[in-house]
N, C-alpha and C positions, 0 to 999 in steps of 0.2 A: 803534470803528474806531481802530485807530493810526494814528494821524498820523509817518511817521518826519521830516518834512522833504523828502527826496529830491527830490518834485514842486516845492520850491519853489527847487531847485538848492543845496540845502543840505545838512549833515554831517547825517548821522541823530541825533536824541536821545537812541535808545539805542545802548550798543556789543554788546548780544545780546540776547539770551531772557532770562536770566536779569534783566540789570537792568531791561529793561520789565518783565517780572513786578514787579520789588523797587518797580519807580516808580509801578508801577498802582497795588499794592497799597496804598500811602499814602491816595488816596484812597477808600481800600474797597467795599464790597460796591455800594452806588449808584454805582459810576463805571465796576463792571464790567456793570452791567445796563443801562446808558443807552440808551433807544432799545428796549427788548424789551418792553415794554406796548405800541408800535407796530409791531413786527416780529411780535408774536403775531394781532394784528388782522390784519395785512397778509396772512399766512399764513391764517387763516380767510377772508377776502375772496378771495385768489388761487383758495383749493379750492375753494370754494363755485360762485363766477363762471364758473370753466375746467368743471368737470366738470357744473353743469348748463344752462349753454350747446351745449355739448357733445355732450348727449343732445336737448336740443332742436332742436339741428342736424341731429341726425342724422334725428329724427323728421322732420322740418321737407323734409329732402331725400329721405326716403323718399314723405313725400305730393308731393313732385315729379314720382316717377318714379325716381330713383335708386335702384338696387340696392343691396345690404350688401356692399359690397367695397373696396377699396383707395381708391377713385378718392371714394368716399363718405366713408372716415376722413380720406384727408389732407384732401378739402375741408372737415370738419366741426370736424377738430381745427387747421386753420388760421382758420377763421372765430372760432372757441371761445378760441384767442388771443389775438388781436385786441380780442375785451370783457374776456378778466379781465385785458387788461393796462389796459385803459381804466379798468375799475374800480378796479383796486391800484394805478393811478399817484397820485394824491393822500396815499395811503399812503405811498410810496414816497419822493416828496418832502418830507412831515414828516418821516419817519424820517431821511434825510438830514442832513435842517436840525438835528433835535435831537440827532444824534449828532456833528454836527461839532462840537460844542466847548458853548459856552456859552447856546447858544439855549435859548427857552424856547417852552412854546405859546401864550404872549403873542404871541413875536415871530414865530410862523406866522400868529396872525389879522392881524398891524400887514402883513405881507407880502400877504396875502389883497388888505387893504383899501386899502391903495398900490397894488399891481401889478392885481390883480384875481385872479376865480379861475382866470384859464390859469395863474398864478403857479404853482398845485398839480400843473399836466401839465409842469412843467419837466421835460427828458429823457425826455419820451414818445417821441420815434420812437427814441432809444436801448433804451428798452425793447424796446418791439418789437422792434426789431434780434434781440434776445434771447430773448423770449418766444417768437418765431415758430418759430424751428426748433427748440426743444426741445417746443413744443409739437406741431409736426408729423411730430416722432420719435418724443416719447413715448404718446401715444396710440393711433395706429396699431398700435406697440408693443403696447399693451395689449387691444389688439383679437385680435391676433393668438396673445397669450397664454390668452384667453379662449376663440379658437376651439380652443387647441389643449389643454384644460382639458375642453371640451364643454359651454361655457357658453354657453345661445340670446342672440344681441343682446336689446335692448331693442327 
C-alpha cells in the first residue's frame, strides 16, 4: 500500500508514477510483496467461508420450507456474508498491520496480548459495510447465470 501522505494533510511523497516506481524499487522485490502471504490466505479463507456457507444456507432454508428463488438467494447470500466476513476479519487486520509500514508478526501477537483478541475484528462492521452488498449482488448473480446455463441448484 502507498502511503502518499495526503491523509495526514501533507505534500505527497511522490511527484508521479514514475518516481514511486523509481522509490519503491529501491527497496526491492520484498517491499513490493509485503503483506501477500496474508492476502493469499485471506483469499483462500474469504472463498472457502462465503461459498460453502452459502450452500449450506441454502440447504439449510430449503429444509425450512423455502423455495429456490430469489427471496431464498438474497437471504442465503446475505447470511453467507456475514460468516466469511467474520472469518476473514482477523486476516484482514494483520494484513493491515503488516502492510502499514514496519510491523512485524511479533508485533500482531504483542497487540493480540495487550488489546486482546477483539484487537483482530478492528474494522469489522466496516467490513461488512462491504462485504454485505457485493455479497448480495454477486451470488444471486450467479444463481441466475446458472439457471440461465441450465445448471440444477444444489
Amino acid at each position: 500500500v502507498l502511503r502518499t501522505g495526503l491523509r495526514r494533510g501533507r505534500r505527497p511523497r511522490y511527484s508521479g508514477a514514475w518516481d514511486a516506481f523509481r522509490k519503491i524499487s529501491v527497496g526491492g522485490a520484498p517491499d513490493l510483496y509485503r503483506g501477500a502471504t496474508v492476502t493469499v490466505i485471506r483469499a483462500a479463507m474469504l472463498s472457502s467461508s462465503q461459498l460453502g456457507s452459502y450452500d449450506a444456507t441454502k440447504t439449510g432454508l430449503r429444509g425450512m420450507g423455502w423455495d429456490e428463488g430469489p427471496q431464498q438467494h438474497f437471504m442465503a447470500s446475505l447470511i453467507s456474508g456475514i460468516i466469511a466476513q467474520t472469518v476473514v476479519q482477523p486476516a484482514d487486520t494483520i494484513r493491515s498491520f503488516l502492510m502499514h509500514g514496519r510491523h512485524t508478526l511479533w508485533g500482531v501477537g504483542e497487540n493480540v496480548r495487550v488489546e486482546g483478541l477483539l484487537w483482530l475484528y478492528r474494522g469489522y462492521w466496516a467490513g461488512i459495510s462491504r462485504q454485505g452488498p457485493i455479497m448480495v449482488l454477486q451470488m444471486p448473480l450467479v444463481e441466475q447465470i446458472r439457471q440461465l446455463l441450465g445448471v440444477k441448484p444444489i
